[in-house]
Structure formats: structure tokens, C-alpha cells
C-alpha positions as CSV (number, residue, x, y, z in Angstrom):
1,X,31.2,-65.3,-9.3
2,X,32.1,-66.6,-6.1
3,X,33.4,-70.7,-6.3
4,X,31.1,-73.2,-4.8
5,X,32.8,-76.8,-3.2
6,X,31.0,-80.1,-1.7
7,X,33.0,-80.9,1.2
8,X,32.5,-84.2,3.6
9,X,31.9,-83.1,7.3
10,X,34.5,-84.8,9.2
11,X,31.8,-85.4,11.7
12,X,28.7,-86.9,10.4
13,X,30.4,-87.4,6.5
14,X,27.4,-85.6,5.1
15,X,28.4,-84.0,1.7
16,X,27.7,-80.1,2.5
17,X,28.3,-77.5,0.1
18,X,30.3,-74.2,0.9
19,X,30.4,-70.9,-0.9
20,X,33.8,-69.4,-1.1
21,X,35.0,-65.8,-1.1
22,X,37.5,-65.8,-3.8
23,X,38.5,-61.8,-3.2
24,X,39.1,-62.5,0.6
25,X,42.2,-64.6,0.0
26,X,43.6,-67.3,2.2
27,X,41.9,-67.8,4.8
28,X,40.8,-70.4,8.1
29,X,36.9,-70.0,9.4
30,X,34.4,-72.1,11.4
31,X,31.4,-72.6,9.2
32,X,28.7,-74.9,11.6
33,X,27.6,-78.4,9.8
34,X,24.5,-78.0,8.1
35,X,23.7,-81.8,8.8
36,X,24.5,-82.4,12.1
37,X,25.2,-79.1,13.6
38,X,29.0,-79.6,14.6
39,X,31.5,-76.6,14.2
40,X,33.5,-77.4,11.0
41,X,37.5,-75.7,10.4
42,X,37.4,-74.5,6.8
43,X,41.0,-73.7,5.4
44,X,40.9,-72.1,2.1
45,X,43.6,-71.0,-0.3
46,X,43.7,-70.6,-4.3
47,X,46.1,-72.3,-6.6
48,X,47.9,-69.9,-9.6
49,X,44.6,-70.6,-11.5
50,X,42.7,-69.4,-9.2
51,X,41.1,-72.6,-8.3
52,X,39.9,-73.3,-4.7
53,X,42.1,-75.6,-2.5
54,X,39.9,-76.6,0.4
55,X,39.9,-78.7,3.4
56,X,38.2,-79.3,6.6
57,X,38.6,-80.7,10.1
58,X,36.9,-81.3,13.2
59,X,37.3,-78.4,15.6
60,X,39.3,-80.5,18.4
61,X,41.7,-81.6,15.9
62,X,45.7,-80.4,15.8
């Protein structure tokens, strides 16, 4: 079963949900608003639980 999060777009603050490939690992994607459009950074990693650790930034952000 692939993890499911609500995350806040750092754009519009619209609560979006994301579904997460667990079995890809670590990772950093784009993944486009589904509000408002605006290209989203999605960084992903898993605690020793296995548990999702997620957060997102704008795309012109450091």
C-alpha cells in the first residue's frame, strides 16, 4: 500500500493530498498544485518505521 499525506501548497496554502512511492526511496520531485496550478518541490524520505517524512517548497526557493 502506497502512504498517502495532506500537504499545504506553499503557494495558495490549499491542503492537497500526495500519493507516495514508498519502494522508490528518498527522493525530490515536482508535483504541479492541484489548486492553483504552481509547480510544487516535494522531498520525501522514510523514518526507521517506515513512516513518510515530507516537505514542500515553492520552486524559486533555496
Amino acid at each position: 500500500m502506497q502512504p498517502f499525506v495532506d500537504v499545504s501548497c506553499p503557494y495558495c496554502g490549499e491542503t492537497i493530498g500526495l500519493m507516495l512511492d514508498a519502494s522508490a526511496g528518498e527522493q525530490t520531485y515536482i508535483e504541479d498544485c492541484h489548486v492553483c496550478c504552481r509547480p510544487i518541490v516535494v522531498s520525501v524520505g522514510f523514518d526507521e518505521d517506515g513512516e513518510p517524512q515530507v516537505s514542500v517548497h515553492a520552486e524559486d526557493e533555496a
